[in-house]
Every structure is written in structure tokens, then in C-alpha cells.
N, CA and C atoms as a LAMMPS dump frame, in Angstrom:
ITEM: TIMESTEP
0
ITEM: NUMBER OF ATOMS
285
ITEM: BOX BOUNDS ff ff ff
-5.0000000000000000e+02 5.0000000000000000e+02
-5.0000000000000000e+02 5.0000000000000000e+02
-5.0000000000000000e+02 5.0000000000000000e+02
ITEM: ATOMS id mol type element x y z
1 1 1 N 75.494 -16.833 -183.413
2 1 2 C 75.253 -15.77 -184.35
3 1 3 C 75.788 -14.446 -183.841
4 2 1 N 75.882 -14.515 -182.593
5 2 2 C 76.31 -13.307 -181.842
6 2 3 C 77.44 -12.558 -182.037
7 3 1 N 78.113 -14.176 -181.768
8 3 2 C 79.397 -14.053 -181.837
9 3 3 C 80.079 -13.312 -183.718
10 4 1 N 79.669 -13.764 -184.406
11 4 2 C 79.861 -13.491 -185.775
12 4 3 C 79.267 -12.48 -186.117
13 5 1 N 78.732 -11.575 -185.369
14 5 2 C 78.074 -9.939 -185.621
15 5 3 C 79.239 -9.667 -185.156
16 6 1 N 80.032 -10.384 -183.712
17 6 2 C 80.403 -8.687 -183.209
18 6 3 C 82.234 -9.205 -183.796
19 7 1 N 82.221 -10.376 -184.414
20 7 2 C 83.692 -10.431 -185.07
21 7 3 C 83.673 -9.602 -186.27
22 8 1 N 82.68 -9.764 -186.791
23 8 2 C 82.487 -9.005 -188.015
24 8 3 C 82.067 -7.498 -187.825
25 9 1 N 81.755 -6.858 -186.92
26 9 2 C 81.619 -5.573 -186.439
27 9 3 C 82.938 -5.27 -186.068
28 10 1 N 83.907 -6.023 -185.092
29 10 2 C 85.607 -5.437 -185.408
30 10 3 C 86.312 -5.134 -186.239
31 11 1 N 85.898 -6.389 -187.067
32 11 2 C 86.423 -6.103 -187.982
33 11 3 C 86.372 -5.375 -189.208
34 12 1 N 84.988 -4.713 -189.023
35 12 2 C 84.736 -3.113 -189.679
36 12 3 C 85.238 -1.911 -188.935
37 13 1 N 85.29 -2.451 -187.779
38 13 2 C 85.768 -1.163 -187.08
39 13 3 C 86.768 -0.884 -187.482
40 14 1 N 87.761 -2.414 -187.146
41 14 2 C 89.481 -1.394 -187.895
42 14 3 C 89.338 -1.238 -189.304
43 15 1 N 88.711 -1.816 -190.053
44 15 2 C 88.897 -1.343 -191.258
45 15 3 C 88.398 0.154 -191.294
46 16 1 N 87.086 0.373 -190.718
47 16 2 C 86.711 2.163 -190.567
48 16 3 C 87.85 3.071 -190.501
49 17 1 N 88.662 2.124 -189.088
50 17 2 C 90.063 3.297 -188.571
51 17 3 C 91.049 3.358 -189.599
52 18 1 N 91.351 2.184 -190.03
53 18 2 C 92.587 2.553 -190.493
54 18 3 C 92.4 3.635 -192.076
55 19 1 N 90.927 3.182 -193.072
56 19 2 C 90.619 4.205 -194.027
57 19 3 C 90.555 5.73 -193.371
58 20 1 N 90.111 5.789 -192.132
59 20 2 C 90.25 7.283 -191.63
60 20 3 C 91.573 7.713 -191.622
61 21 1 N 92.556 6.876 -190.861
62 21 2 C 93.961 6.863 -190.617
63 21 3 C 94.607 7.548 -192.04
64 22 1 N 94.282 6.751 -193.23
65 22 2 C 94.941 6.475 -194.35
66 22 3 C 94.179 7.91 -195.316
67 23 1 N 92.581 8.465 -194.912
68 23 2 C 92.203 9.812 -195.499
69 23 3 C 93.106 11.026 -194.531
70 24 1 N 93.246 10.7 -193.209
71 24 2 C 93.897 11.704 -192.521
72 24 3 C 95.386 11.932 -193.035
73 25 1 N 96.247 10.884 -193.448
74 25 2 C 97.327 11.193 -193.909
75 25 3 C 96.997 11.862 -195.343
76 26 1 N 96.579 11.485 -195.986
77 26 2 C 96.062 11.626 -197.443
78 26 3 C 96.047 13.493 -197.292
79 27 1 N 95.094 13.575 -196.58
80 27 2 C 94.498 15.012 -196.258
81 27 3 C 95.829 16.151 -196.205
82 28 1 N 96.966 15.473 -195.305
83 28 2 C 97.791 15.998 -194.768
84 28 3 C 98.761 16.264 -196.16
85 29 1 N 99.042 15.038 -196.766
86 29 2 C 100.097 15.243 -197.586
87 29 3 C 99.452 16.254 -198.752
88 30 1 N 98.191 16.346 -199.122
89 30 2 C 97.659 17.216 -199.982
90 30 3 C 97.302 18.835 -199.614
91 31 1 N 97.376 18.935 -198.315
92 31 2 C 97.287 20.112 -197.938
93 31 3 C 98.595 20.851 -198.23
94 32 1 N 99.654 20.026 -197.714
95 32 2 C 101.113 20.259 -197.843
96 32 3 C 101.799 20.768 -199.028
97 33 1 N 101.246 20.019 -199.98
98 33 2 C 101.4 20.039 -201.601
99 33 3 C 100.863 21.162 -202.285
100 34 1 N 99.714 21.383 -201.744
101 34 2 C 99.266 22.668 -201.714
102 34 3 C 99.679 23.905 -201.836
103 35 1 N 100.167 23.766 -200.445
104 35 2 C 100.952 24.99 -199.826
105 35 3 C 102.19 25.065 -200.544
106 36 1 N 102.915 24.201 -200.86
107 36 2 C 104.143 24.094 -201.354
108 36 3 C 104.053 24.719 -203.394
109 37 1 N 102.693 24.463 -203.556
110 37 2 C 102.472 25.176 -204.95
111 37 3 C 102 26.472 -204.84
112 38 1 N 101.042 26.622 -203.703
113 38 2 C 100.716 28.268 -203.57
114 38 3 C 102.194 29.046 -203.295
115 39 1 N 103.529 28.593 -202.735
116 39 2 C 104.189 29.642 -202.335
117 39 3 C 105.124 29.915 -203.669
118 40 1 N 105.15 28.703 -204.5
119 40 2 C 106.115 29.171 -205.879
120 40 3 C 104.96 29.79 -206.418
121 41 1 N 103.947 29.728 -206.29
122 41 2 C 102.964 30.171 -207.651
123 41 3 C 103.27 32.296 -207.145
124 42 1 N 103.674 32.271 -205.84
125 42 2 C 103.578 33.371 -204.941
126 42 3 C 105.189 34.09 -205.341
127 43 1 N 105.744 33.691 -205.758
128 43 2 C 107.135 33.24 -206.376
129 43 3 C 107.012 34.135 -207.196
130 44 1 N 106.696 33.271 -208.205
131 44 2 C 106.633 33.261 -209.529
132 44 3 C 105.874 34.759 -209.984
133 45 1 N 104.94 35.291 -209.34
134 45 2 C 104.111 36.242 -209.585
135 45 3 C 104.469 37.572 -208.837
136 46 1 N 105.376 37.165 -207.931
137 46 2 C 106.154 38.701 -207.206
138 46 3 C 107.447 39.018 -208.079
139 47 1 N 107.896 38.021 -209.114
140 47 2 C 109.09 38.653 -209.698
141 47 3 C 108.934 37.842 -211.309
142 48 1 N 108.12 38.234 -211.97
143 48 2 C 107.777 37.675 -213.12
144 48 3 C 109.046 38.001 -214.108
145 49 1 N 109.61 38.995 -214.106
146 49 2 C 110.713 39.11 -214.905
147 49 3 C 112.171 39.398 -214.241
148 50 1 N 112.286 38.464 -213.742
149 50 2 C 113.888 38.181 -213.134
150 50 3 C 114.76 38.594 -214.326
151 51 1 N 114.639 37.491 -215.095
152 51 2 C 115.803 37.55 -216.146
153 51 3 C 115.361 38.159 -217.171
154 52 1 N 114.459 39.061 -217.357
155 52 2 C 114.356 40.438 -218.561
156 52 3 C 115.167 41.142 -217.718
157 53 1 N 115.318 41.37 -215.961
158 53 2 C 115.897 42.81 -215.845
159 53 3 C 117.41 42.006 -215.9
160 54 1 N 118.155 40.757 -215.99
161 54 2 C 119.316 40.67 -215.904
162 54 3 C 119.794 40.857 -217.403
163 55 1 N 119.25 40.647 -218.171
164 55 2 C 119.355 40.399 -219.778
165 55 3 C 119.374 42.152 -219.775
166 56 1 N 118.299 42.788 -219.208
167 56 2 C 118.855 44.446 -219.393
168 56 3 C 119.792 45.206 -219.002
169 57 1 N 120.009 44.678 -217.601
170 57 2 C 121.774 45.071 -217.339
171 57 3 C 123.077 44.829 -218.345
172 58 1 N 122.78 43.39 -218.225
173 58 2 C 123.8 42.823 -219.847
174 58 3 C 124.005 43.917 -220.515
175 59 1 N 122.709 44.059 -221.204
176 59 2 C 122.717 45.301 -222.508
177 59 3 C 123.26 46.751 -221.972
178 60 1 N 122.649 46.956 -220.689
179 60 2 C 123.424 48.626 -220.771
180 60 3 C 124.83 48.674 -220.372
181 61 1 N 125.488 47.412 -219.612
182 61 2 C 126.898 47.505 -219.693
183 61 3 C 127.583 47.236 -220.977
184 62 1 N 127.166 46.596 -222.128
185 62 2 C 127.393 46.875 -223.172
186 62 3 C 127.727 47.632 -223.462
187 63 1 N 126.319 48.619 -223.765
188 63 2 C 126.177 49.792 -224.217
189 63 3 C 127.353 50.69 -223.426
190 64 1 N 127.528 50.823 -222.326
191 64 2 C 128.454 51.594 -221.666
192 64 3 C 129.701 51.334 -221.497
193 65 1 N 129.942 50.54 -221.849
194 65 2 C 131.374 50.378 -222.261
195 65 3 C 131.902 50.574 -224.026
196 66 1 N 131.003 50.234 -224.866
197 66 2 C 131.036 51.266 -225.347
198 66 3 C 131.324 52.588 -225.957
199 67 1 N 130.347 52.897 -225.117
200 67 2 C 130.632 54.705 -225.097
201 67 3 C 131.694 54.831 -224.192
202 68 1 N 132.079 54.279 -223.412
203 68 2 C 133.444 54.315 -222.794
204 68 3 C 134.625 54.414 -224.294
205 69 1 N 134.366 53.484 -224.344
206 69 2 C 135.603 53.305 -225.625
207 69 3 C 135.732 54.574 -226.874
208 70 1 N 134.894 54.683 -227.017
209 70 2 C 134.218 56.231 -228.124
210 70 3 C 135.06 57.671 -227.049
211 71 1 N 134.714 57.297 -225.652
212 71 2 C 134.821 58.777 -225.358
213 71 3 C 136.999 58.276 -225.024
214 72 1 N 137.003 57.236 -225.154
215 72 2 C 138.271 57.188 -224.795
216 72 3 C 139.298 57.672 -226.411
217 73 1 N 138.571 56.797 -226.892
218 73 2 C 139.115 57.471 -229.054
219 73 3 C 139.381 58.926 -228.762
220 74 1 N 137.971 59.4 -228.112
221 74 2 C 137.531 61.363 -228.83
222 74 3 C 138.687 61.915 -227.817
223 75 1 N 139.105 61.185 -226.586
224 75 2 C 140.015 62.153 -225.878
225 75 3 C 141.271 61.84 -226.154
226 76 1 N 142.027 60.992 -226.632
227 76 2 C 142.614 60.381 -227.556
228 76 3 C 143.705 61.426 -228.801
229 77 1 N 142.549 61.799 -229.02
230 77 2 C 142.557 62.792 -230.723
231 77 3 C 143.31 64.218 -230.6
232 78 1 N 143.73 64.514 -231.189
233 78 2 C 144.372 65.422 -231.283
234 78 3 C 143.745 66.948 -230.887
235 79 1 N 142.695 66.967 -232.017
236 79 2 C 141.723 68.202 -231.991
237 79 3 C 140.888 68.057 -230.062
238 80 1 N 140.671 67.299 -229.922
239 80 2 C 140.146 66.84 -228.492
240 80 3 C 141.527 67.196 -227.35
241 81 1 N 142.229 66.733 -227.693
242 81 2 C 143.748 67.153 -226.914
243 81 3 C 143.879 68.451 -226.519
244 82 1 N 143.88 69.057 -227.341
245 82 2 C 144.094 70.554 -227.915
246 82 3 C 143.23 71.141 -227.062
247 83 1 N 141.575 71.103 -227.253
248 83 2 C 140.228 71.797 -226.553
249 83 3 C 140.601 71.558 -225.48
250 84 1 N 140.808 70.482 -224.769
251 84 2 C 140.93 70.68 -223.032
252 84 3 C 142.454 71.516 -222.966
253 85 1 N 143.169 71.056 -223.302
254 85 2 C 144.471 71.294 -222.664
255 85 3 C 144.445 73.326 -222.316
256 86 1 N 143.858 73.685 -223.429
257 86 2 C 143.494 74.908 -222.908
258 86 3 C 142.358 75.43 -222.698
259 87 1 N 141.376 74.714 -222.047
260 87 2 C 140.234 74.772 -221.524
261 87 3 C 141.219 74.768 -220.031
262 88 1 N 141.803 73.921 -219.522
263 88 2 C 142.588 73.93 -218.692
264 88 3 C 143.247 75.228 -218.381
265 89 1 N 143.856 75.285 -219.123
266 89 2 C 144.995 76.764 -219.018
267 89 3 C 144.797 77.578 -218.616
268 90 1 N 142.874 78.388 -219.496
269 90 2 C 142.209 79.304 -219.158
270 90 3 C 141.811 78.918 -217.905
271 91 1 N 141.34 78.135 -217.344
272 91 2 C 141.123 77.972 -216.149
273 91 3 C 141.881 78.152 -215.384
274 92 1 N 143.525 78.028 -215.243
275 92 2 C 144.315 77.925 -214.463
276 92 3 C 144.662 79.789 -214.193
277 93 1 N 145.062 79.795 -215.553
278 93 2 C 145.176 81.747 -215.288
279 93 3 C 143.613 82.535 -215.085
280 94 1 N 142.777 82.158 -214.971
281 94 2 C 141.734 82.551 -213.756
282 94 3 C 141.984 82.418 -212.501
283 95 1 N 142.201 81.519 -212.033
284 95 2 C 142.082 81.129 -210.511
285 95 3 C 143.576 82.116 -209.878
């Protein structure tokens, strides 16, 4: 009878170890997983609008080119020609 306590007591034992074995990995890979969601979640919440501010650049180089093009027409023009060229002049017979 002895004998069959203490075969059967080994053989709880490894079964004890290896479920410890098998919660210790367990433990490990979930801690890991963890961490690996806290640092995008850490991510995610230090730069919530990435692509609103790239989508806003988009738009003001748009926009500024543009008014590039407008101020390139207005200098362009005749009447615009005219205003600097002797805006210039006067300047020149000052100096």
C-alpha cells in the first residue's frame, strides 16, 4: 500500500510542477502582452492626431501656392508693373 501512496504522490508531484511550470510561462507571456498593449495604448494617446496635422499641412500648401499664383498674375499686370517699377525709381533717386 505504501508503495502506491508514494507512486501516486510522484506522480502528483510532477503533475503539481509541470501546471506551475505551464502557469509560470502563462504568467510570463501575459505580462508581456500586456506591456506590449500598454506601450501602443501610450502611442496612441501621446499623438492622437498624427494625420489631422498632415491632412493640415496638405491644405495650407495648397492654400499657398495658391496665393503664390494670384500674387504671381497681380505682378504680372500691367497696372502692378507700373506701381513698382517706380516705387523703385523713387527709391533709387533717394539713395
Amino acid at each position: 500500500m505504501s508503495k502506491e501512496l508514494t507512486t501516486i504522490d510522484q506522480s502528483n508531484s510532477r503533475t503539481v510542477t509541470r501546471f506551475r511550470g505551464r502557469l509560470a510561462e502563462r504568467s510570463r507571456q501575459v505580462k508581456g502582452r500586456l506591456c506590449l498593449l500598454d506601450a501602443r495604448m501610450r502611442t496612441v494617446m501621446a499623438q492622437p492626431d498624427e494625420g489631422a496635422a498632415t491632412a493640415e499641412y496638405a491644405v495650407v500648401l495648397v492654400a499657398a501656392t495658391g496665393f503664390a499664383a494670384v500674387l504671381v498674375a497681380l505682378l504680372k499686370s500691367g497696372a502692378v508693373r507700373t506701381l513698382l517699377m517706380a516705387l523703385v525709381q523713387k527709391a533709387l533717386k533717394m539713395a
